[in-house]
C-alpha positions in Angstrom: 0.0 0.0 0.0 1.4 3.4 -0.9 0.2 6.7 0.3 1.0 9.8 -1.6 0.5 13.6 -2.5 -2.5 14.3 -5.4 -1.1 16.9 -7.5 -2.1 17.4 -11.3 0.8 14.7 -12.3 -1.4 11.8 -11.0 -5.0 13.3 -10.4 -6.2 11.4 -13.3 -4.9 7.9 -11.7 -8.0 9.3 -8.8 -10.6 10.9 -11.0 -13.4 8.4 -9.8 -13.0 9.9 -6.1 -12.1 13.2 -7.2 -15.7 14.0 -8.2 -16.5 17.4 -9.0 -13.6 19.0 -7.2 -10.1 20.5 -8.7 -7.0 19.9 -7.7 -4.9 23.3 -7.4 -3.0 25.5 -5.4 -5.8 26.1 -2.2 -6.4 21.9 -2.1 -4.5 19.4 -0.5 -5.3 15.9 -1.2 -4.0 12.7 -0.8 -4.4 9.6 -2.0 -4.0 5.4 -1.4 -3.0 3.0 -4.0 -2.4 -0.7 -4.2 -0.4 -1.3 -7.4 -2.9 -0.4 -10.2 -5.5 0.3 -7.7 -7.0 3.3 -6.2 -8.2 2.6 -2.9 -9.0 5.6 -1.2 -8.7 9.7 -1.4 -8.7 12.5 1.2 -9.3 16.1 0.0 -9.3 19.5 1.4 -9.8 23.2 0.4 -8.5 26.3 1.9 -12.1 28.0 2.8 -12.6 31.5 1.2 -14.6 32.8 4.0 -12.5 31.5 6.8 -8.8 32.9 7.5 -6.4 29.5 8.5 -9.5 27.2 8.1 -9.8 24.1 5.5 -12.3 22.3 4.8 -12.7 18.4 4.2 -14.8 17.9 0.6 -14.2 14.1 -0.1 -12.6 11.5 2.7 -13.4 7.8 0.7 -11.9 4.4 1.4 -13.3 1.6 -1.2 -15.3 -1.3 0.7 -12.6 -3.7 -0.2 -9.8 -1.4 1.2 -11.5 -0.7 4.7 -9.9 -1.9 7.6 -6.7 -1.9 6.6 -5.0 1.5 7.9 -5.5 3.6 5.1 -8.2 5.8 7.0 -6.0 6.4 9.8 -3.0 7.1 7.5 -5.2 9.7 5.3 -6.6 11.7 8.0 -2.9 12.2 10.4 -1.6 13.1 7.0 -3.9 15.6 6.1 -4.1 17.2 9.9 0.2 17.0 10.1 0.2 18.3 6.8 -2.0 21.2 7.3 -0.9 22.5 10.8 2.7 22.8 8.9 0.9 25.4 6.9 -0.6 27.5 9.7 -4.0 25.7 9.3 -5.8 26.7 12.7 -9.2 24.5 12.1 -10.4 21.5 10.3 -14.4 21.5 8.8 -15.8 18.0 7.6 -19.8 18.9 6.4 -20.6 15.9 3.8 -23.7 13.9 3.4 -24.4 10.4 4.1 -26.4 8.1 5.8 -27.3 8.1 9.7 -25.4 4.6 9.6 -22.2 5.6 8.3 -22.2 9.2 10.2 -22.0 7.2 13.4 -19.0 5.1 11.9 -17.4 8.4 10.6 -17.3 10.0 14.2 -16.6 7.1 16.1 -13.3 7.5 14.4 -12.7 10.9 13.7 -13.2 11.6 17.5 -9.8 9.3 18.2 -7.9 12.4 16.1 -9.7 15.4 17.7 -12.6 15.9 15.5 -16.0 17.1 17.4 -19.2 14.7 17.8 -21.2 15.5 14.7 -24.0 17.4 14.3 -26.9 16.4 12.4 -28.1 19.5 10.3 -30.5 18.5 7.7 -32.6 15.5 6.3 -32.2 15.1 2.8 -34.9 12.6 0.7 -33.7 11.7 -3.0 -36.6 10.8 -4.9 -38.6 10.5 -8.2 -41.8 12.6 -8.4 -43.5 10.0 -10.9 -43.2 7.3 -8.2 -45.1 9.4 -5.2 -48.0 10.2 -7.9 -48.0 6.0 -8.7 -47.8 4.7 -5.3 -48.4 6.9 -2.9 -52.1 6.6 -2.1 -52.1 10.1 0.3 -50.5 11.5 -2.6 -52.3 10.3 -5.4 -55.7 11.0 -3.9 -54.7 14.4 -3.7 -53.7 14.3 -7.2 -56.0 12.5 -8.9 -59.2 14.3 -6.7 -60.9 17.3 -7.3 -59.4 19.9 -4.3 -59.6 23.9 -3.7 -57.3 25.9 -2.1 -59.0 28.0 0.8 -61.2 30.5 -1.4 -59.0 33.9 -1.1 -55.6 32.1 -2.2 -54.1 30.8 -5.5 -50.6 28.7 -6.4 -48.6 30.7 -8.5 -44.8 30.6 -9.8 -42.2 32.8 -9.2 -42.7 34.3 -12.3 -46.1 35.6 -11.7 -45.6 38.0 -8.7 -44.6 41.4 -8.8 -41.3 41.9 -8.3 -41.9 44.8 -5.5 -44.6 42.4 -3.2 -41.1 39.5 -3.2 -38.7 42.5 -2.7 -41.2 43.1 0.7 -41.1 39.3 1.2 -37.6 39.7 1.2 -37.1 42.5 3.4 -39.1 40.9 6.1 -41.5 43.8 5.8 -44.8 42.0 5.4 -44.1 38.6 7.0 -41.8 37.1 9.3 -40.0 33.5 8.9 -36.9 31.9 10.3 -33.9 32.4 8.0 -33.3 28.9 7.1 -36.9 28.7 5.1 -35.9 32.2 3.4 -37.1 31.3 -0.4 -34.2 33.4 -1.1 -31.7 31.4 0.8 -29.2 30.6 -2.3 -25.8 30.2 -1.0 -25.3 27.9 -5.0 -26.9 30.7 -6.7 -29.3 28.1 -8.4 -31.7 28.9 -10.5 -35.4 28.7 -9.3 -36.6 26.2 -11.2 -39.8 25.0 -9.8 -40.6 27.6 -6.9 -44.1 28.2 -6.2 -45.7 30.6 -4.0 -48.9 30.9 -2.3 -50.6 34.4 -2.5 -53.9 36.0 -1.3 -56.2 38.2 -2.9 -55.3 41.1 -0.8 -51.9 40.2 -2.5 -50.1 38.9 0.1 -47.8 36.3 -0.1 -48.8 33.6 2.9 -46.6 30.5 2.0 -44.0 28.9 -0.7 -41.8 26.0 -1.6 -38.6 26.4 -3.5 -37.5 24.3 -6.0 -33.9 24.9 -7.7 -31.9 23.8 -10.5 -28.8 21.3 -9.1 -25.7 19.6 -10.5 -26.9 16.5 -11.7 -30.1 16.7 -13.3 -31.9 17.5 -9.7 -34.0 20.0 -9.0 -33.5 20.7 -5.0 -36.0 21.7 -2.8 -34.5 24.0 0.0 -37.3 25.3 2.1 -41.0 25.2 2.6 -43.2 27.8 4.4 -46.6 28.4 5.1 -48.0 31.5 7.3 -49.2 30.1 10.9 -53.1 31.3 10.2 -53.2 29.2 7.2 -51.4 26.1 8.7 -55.0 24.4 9.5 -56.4 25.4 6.0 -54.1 22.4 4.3 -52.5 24.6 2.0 -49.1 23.4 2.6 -50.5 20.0 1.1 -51.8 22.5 -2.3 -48.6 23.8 -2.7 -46.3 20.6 -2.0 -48.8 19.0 -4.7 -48.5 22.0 -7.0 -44.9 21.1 -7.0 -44.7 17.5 -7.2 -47.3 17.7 -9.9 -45.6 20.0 -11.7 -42.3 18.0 -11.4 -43.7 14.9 -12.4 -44.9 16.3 -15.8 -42.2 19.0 -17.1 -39.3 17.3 -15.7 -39.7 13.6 -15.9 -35.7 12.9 -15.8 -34.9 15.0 -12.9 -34.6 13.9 -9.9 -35.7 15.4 -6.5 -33.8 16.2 -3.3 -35.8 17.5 -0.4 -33.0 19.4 2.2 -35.1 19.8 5.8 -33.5 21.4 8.7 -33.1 18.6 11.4 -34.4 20.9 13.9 -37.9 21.9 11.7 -39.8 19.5 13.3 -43.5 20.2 12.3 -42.1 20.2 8.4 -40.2 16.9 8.7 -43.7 15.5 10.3 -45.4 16.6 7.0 -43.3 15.8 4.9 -43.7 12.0 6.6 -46.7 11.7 4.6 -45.2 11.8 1.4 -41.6 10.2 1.8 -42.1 7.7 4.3 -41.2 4.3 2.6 -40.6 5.8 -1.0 -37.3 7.8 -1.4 -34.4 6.0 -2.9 -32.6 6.7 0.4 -32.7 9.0 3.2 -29.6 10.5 4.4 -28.2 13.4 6.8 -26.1 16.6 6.3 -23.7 16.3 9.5 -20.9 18.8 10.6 -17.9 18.1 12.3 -14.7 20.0 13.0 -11.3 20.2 14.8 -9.0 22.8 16.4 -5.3 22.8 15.2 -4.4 25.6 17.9 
Protein backbone atom coordinates (compact mmCIF):
# COMPACT_ATOMS: atom_id res chain seq x y z
CA UNK A 1 0.00 0.00 0.00
CA UNK A 2 1.44 3.44 -0.89
CA UNK A 3 0.15 6.72 0.29
CA UNK A 4 1.02 9.76 -1.57
CA UNK A 5 0.54 13.57 -2.53
CA UNK A 6 -2.49 14.33 -5.37
CA UNK A 7 -1.10 16.90 -7.52
CA UNK A 8 -2.10 17.39 -11.26
CA UNK A 9 0.81 14.72 -12.30
CA UNK A 10 -1.42 11.82 -10.97
CA UNK A 11 -4.95 13.30 -10.40
CA UNK A 12 -6.18 11.38 -13.31
CA UNK A 13 -4.88 7.94 -11.67
CA UNK A 14 -7.97 9.25 -8.80
CA UNK A 15 -10.56 10.90 -11.03
CA UNK A 16 -13.43 8.39 -9.79
CA UNK A 17 -13.02 9.90 -6.14
CA UNK A 18 -12.14 13.16 -7.21
CA UNK A 19 -15.74 14.04 -8.24
CA UNK A 20 -16.53 17.43 -9.05
CA UNK A 21 -13.58 19.04 -7.21
CA UNK A 22 -10.12 20.53 -8.75
CA UNK A 23 -6.96 19.86 -7.70
CA UNK A 24 -4.85 23.33 -7.38
CA UNK A 25 -2.96 25.48 -5.41
CA UNK A 26 -5.79 26.06 -2.21
CA UNK A 27 -6.41 21.95 -2.11
CA UNK A 28 -4.48 19.36 -0.52
CA UNK A 29 -5.26 15.93 -1.15
CA UNK A 30 -3.96 12.66 -0.78
CA UNK A 31 -4.43 9.64 -2.01
CA UNK A 32 -4.03 5.38 -1.38
CA UNK A 33 -3.04 2.95 -3.96
CA UNK A 34 -2.40 -0.75 -4.20
CA UNK A 35 -0.37 -1.33 -7.39
CA UNK A 36 -2.93 -0.41 -10.18
CA UNK A 37 -5.52 0.27 -7.71
CA UNK A 38 -6.98 3.31 -6.25
CA UNK A 39 -8.16 2.58 -2.90
CA UNK A 40 -9.01 5.59 -1.17
CA UNK A 41 -8.68 9.71 -1.39
CA UNK A 42 -8.74 12.50 1.23
CA UNK A 43 -9.35 16.11 -0.01
CA UNK A 44 -9.28 19.54 1.44
CA UNK A 45 -9.81 23.23 0.39
CA UNK A 46 -8.45 26.29 1.88
CA UNK A 47 -12.12 28.00 2.81
CA UNK A 48 -12.56 31.48 1.20
CA UNK A 49 -14.58 32.81 3.97
CA UNK A 50 -12.47 31.49 6.79
CA UNK A 51 -8.77 32.92 7.48
CA UNK A 52 -6.37 29.53 8.53
CA UNK A 53 -9.54 27.18 8.10
CA UNK A 54 -9.80 24.15 5.49
CA UNK A 55 -12.28 22.31 4.77
CA UNK A 56 -12.74 18.38 4.21
CA UNK A 57 -14.82 17.86 0.60
CA UNK A 58 -14.22 14.14 -0.11
CA UNK A 59 -12.55 11.47 2.66
CA UNK A 60 -13.36 7.77 0.72
CA UNK A 61 -11.89 4.39 1.37
CA UNK A 62 -13.28 1.64 -1.23
CA UNK A 63 -15.29 -1.32 0.74
CA UNK A 64 -12.57 -3.71 -0.19
CA UNK A 65 -9.77 -1.43 1.16
CA UNK A 66 -11.48 -0.67 4.69
CA UNK A 67 -9.91 -1.90 7.62
CA UNK A 68 -6.74 -1.85 6.61
CA UNK A 69 -5.04 1.51 7.95
CA UNK A 70 -5.54 3.64 5.10
CA UNK A 71 -8.20 5.84 6.98
CA UNK A 72 -6.02 6.42 9.78
CA UNK A 73 -3.02 7.11 7.52
CA UNK A 74 -5.21 9.66 5.33
CA UNK A 75 -6.59 11.72 8.01
CA UNK A 76 -2.92 12.24 10.44
CA UNK A 77 -1.56 13.06 7.03
CA UNK A 78 -3.93 15.59 6.10
CA UNK A 79 -4.08 17.19 9.93
CA UNK A 80 0.18 17.03 10.11
CA UNK A 81 0.23 18.31 6.84
CA UNK A 82 -1.99 21.20 7.30
CA UNK A 83 -0.93 22.47 10.81
CA UNK A 84 2.72 22.79 8.94
CA UNK A 85 0.93 25.43 6.90
CA UNK A 86 -0.65 27.48 9.67
CA UNK A 87 -4.00 25.73 9.34
CA UNK A 88 -5.75 26.68 12.71
CA UNK A 89 -9.20 24.52 12.11
CA UNK A 90 -10.42 21.47 10.29
CA UNK A 91 -14.36 21.45 8.76
CA UNK A 92 -15.85 18.02 7.59
CA UNK A 93 -19.75 18.90 6.42
CA UNK A 94 -20.55 15.89 3.79
CA UNK A 95 -23.73 13.87 3.45
CA UNK A 96 -24.44 10.41 4.10
CA UNK A 97 -26.39 8.11 5.75
CA UNK A 98 -27.35 8.07 9.68
CA UNK A 99 -25.42 4.64 9.63
CA UNK A 100 -22.21 5.62 8.29
CA UNK A 101 -22.18 9.18 10.17
CA UNK A 102 -22.00 7.22 13.42
CA UNK A 103 -18.99 5.13 11.90
CA UNK A 104 -17.37 8.38 10.65
CA UNK A 105 -17.34 10.02 14.25
CA UNK A 106 -16.55 7.09 16.13
CA UNK A 107 -13.30 7.53 14.36
CA UNK A 108 -12.68 10.92 13.68
CA UNK A 109 -13.23 11.58 17.49
CA UNK A 110 -9.75 9.27 18.15
CA UNK A 111 -7.91 12.38 16.13
CA UNK A 112 -9.69 15.45 17.69
CA UNK A 113 -12.57 15.89 15.54
CA UNK A 114 -16.02 17.11 17.36
CA UNK A 115 -19.18 14.71 17.81
CA UNK A 116 -21.19 15.51 14.66
CA UNK A 117 -23.96 17.41 14.35
CA UNK A 118 -26.87 16.45 12.41
CA UNK A 119 -28.06 19.51 10.28
CA UNK A 120 -30.48 18.49 7.67
CA UNK A 121 -32.62 15.48 6.33
CA UNK A 122 -32.21 15.12 2.77
CA UNK A 123 -34.85 12.56 0.72
CA UNK A 124 -33.73 11.70 -2.97
CA UNK A 125 -36.57 10.76 -4.92
CA UNK A 126 -38.60 10.50 -8.25
CA UNK A 127 -41.75 12.59 -8.40
CA UNK A 128 -43.54 9.96 -10.91
CA UNK A 129 -43.25 7.35 -8.19
CA UNK A 130 -45.08 9.45 -5.21
CA UNK A 131 -48.01 10.22 -7.91
CA UNK A 132 -47.99 5.96 -8.67
CA UNK A 133 -47.75 4.69 -5.34
CA UNK A 134 -48.37 6.85 -2.87
CA UNK A 135 -52.06 6.64 -2.12
CA UNK A 136 -52.14 10.15 0.27
CA UNK A 137 -50.46 11.55 -2.64
CA UNK A 138 -52.31 10.29 -5.35
CA UNK A 139 -55.66 10.99 -3.87
CA UNK A 140 -54.72 14.35 -3.66
CA UNK A 141 -53.71 14.26 -7.21
CA UNK A 142 -56.05 12.54 -8.88
CA UNK A 143 -59.24 14.27 -6.74
CA UNK A 144 -60.86 17.33 -7.28
CA UNK A 145 -59.36 19.87 -4.34
CA UNK A 146 -59.62 23.88 -3.69
CA UNK A 147 -57.30 25.94 -2.05
CA UNK A 148 -58.97 28.00 0.76
CA UNK A 149 -61.24 30.53 -1.37
CA UNK A 150 -58.96 33.86 -1.14
CA UNK A 151 -55.61 32.09 -2.20
CA UNK A 152 -54.11 30.77 -5.54
CA UNK A 153 -50.55 28.75 -6.36
CA UNK A 154 -48.55 30.70 -8.54
CA UNK A 155 -44.82 30.62 -9.78
CA UNK A 156 -42.15 32.79 -9.15
CA UNK A 157 -42.74 34.30 -12.32
CA UNK A 158 -46.06 35.62 -11.71
CA UNK A 159 -45.59 38.00 -8.68
CA UNK A 160 -44.65 41.35 -8.84
CA UNK A 161 -41.31 41.95 -8.30
CA UNK A 162 -41.91 44.79 -5.53
CA UNK A 163 -44.57 42.43 -3.16
CA UNK A 164 -41.12 39.47 -3.25
CA UNK A 165 -38.66 42.52 -2.71
CA UNK A 166 -41.15 43.12 0.70
CA UNK A 167 -41.05 39.33 1.15
CA UNK A 168 -37.63 39.75 1.19
CA UNK A 169 -37.12 42.47 3.43
CA UNK A 170 -39.12 40.85 6.15
CA UNK A 171 -41.47 43.81 5.82
CA UNK A 172 -44.80 42.04 5.40
CA UNK A 173 -44.12 38.65 7.00
CA UNK A 174 -41.82 37.10 9.25
CA UNK A 175 -40.01 33.55 8.86
CA UNK A 176 -36.90 31.85 10.31
CA UNK A 177 -33.92 32.45 8.00
CA UNK A 178 -33.33 28.88 7.06
CA UNK A 179 -36.92 28.72 5.10
CA UNK A 180 -35.94 32.19 3.36
CA UNK A 181 -37.11 31.30 -0.39
CA UNK A 182 -34.23 33.36 -1.10
CA UNK A 183 -31.70 31.41 0.84
CA UNK A 184 -29.19 30.61 -2.28
CA UNK A 185 -25.84 30.15 -0.99
CA UNK A 186 -25.26 27.91 -4.99
CA UNK A 187 -26.88 30.74 -6.75
CA UNK A 188 -29.26 28.12 -8.37
CA UNK A 189 -31.69 28.95 -10.46
CA UNK A 190 -35.42 28.70 -9.32
CA UNK A 191 -36.59 26.22 -11.17
CA UNK A 192 -39.81 24.97 -9.80
CA UNK A 193 -40.60 27.62 -6.89
CA UNK A 194 -44.08 28.25 -6.20
CA UNK A 195 -45.75 30.60 -3.98
CA UNK A 196 -48.94 30.86 -2.28
CA UNK A 197 -50.61 34.42 -2.49
CA UNK A 198 -53.91 36.00 -1.31
CA UNK A 199 -56.24 38.22 -2.86
CA UNK A 200 -55.34 41.15 -0.77
CA UNK A 201 -51.91 40.24 -2.55
CA UNK A 202 -50.11 38.93 0.13
CA UNK A 203 -47.82 36.33 -0.13
CA UNK A 204 -48.76 33.60 2.94
CA UNK A 205 -46.63 30.54 1.97
CA UNK A 206 -44.03 28.91 -0.71
CA UNK A 207 -41.80 25.97 -1.61
CA UNK A 208 -38.65 26.36 -3.50
CA UNK A 209 -37.50 24.35 -5.97
CA UNK A 210 -33.89 24.93 -7.70
CA UNK A 211 -31.90 23.81 -10.48
CA UNK A 212 -28.80 21.31 -9.11
CA UNK A 213 -25.74 19.55 -10.46
CA UNK A 214 -26.90 16.54 -11.69
CA UNK A 215 -30.13 16.74 -13.27
CA UNK A 216 -31.92 17.53 -9.71
CA UNK A 217 -33.98 19.95 -8.98
CA UNK A 218 -33.45 20.75 -4.96
CA UNK A 219 -36.04 21.72 -2.79
CA UNK A 220 -34.53 23.96 0.02
CA UNK A 221 -37.34 25.32 2.12
CA UNK A 222 -41.02 25.20 2.65
CA UNK A 223 -43.20 27.76 4.36
CA UNK A 224 -46.65 28.37 5.13
CA UNK A 225 -48.04 31.54 7.26
CA UNK A 226 -49.18 30.14 10.88
CA UNK A 227 -53.12 31.29 10.19
CA UNK A 228 -53.16 29.23 7.15
CA UNK A 229 -51.41 26.09 8.71
CA UNK A 230 -54.99 24.42 9.45
CA UNK A 231 -56.41 25.42 6.04
CA UNK A 232 -54.12 22.44 4.31
CA UNK A 233 -52.54 24.61 2.02
CA UNK A 234 -49.10 23.44 2.64
CA UNK A 235 -50.47 20.00 1.12
CA UNK A 236 -51.82 22.52 -2.30
CA UNK A 237 -48.63 23.78 -2.69
CA UNK A 238 -46.34 20.65 -1.96
CA UNK A 239 -48.84 19.03 -4.71
CA UNK A 240 -48.54 22.01 -6.97
CA UNK A 241 -44.88 21.09 -7.00
CA UNK A 242 -44.73 17.52 -7.22
CA UNK A 243 -47.31 17.70 -9.92
CA UNK A 244 -45.56 20.04 -11.71
CA UNK A 245 -42.30 18.04 -11.38
CA UNK A 246 -43.70 14.86 -12.41
CA UNK A 247 -44.89 16.25 -15.78
CA UNK A 248 -42.25 18.99 -17.06
CA UNK A 249 -39.34 17.29 -15.75
CA UNK A 250 -39.67 13.55 -15.93
CA UNK A 251 -35.72 12.92 -15.79
CA UNK A 252 -34.92 15.02 -12.91
CA UNK A 253 -34.59 13.86 -9.88
CA UNK A 254 -35.71 15.38 -6.54
CA UNK A 255 -33.78 16.22 -3.28
CA UNK A 256 -35.79 17.52 -0.39
CA UNK A 257 -33.04 19.41 2.19
CA UNK A 258 -35.14 19.81 5.81
CA UNK A 259 -33.46 21.39 8.68
CA UNK A 260 -33.11 18.57 11.40
CA UNK A 261 -34.42 20.94 13.87
CA UNK A 262 -37.88 21.93 11.73
CA UNK A 263 -39.83 19.50 13.29
CA UNK A 264 -43.49 20.17 12.33
CA UNK A 265 -42.07 20.16 8.44
CA UNK A 266 -40.16 16.89 8.71
CA UNK A 267 -43.68 15.48 10.25
CA UNK A 268 -45.44 16.61 6.96
CA UNK A 269 -43.34 15.81 4.94
CA UNK A 270 -43.70 12.05 6.62
CA UNK A 271 -46.70 11.71 4.63
CA UNK A 272 -45.19 11.78 1.42
CA UNK A 273 -41.63 10.20 1.84
CA UNK A 274 -42.12 7.67 4.31
CA UNK A 275 -41.23 4.28 2.59
CA UNK A 276 -40.64 5.80 -0.97
CA UNK A 277 -37.34 7.80 -1.35
CA UNK A 278 -34.44 5.96 -2.95
CA UNK A 279 -32.65 6.73 0.41
CA UNK A 280 -32.70 9.05 3.23
CA UNK A 281 -29.65 10.52 4.42
CA UNK A 282 -28.22 13.42 6.75
CA UNK A 283 -26.06 16.62 6.27
CA UNK A 284 -23.66 16.29 9.52
CA UNK A 285 -20.90 18.76 10.57
CA UNK A 286 -17.87 18.13 12.32
CA UNK A 287 -14.66 19.96 13.03
CA UNK A 288 -11.30 20.21 14.79
CA UNK A 289 -8.96 22.78 16.40
CA UNK A 290 -5.29 22.82 15.17
CA UNK A 291 -4.38 25.58 17.86
Amino acid sequence: MTIEKIDTSNAKFYEKFILNNTIGQNTLAFGAKAGEFACGIILAEKSEEEIDQWDIKVFFISQIFRYQSIGPALIKLLINTLKEKGCKKIIFQAVTSKKSIDELGRFLYKYGFSKPELLTVIYRFNPDVLLKNNSFVKSAYTSIFTCPKNVKIVSINEIDPPLLDKIKNNETLHFPDNLSPFANEHDLSATNTWFAITDQNEIVGWITGLSAPGDIILYRSFFVREDYRNSALGFFIINKAIKFHAEQYKNKQALCAIAIDNEKTLKFLSLYFKNLYEHKKYEFFTFIDLD
